[in-house]
N, C-alpha and C positions, 0 to 999 in steps of 0.2 A: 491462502496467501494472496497476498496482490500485486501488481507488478511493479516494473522500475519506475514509471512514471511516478503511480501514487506512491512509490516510498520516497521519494524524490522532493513533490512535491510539498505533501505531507510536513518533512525536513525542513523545507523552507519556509514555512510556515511557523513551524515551532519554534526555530532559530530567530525568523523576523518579530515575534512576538517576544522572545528573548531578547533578542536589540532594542525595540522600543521601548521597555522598561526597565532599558538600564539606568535610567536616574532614578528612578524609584527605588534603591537599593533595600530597604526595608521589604518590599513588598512582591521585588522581582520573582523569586524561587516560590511565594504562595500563588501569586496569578500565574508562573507558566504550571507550576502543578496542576491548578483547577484549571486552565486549558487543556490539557490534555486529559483531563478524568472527563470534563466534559465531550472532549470529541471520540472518545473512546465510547462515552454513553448514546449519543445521539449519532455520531456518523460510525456504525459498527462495521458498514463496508468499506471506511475510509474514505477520504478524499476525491480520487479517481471513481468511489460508484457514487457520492455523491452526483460529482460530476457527470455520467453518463444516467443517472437517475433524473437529471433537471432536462438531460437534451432526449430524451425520449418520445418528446413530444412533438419534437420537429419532425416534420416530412420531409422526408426522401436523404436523413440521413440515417445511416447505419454503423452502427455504435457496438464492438464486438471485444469479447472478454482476451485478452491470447490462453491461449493453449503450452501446457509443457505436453511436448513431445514424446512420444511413449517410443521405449526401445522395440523394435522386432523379435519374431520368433530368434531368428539368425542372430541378433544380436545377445537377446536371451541366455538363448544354448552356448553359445562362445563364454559369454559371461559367466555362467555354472562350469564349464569348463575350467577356467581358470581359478575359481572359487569364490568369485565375486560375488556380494548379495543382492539377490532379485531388486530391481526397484523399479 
């Protein structure tokens, strides 16, 4: 999964290519389709690793994925405790 960023942008992306061809009414719902078949086929990381796929090349920046956060033991054990399911 990817983060808020690229869903984010992603979205507006989609949406602005929606606006732009709103005179096109014939043709609007077939181009934003093939937008998105298309950026599903060629950007399979999305947006946001396009994005850190292009600045990889720069020096002396660092360009990092986030992380979800893993529960603890403690939190864990508390969790089985109450019946919760592992995750």
């Amino acid at each position: 999964m990817g983060d808020i960023a690229g869903v984010t942008l992603g979205a507006l992306i989609i949406v602005g290519v929606f606006e732009l061809l709103r005179d096109l009414r014939e043709y609007q719902l077939l181009v934003h389709t093939c937008t998105v078949i298309l950026i599903m086929m060629y950007m399979p990381s999305g947006v946001m690793g396009l994005i850190r796929q292009s600045m990889r090349g720069i020096p002396g920046l660092r360009i990092t994925t986030p992380t979800i956060p893993r529960k603890t033991a403690e939190e864990q054990k508390i969790a089985r405790r109450h019946g919760h399911p592992e995750t």
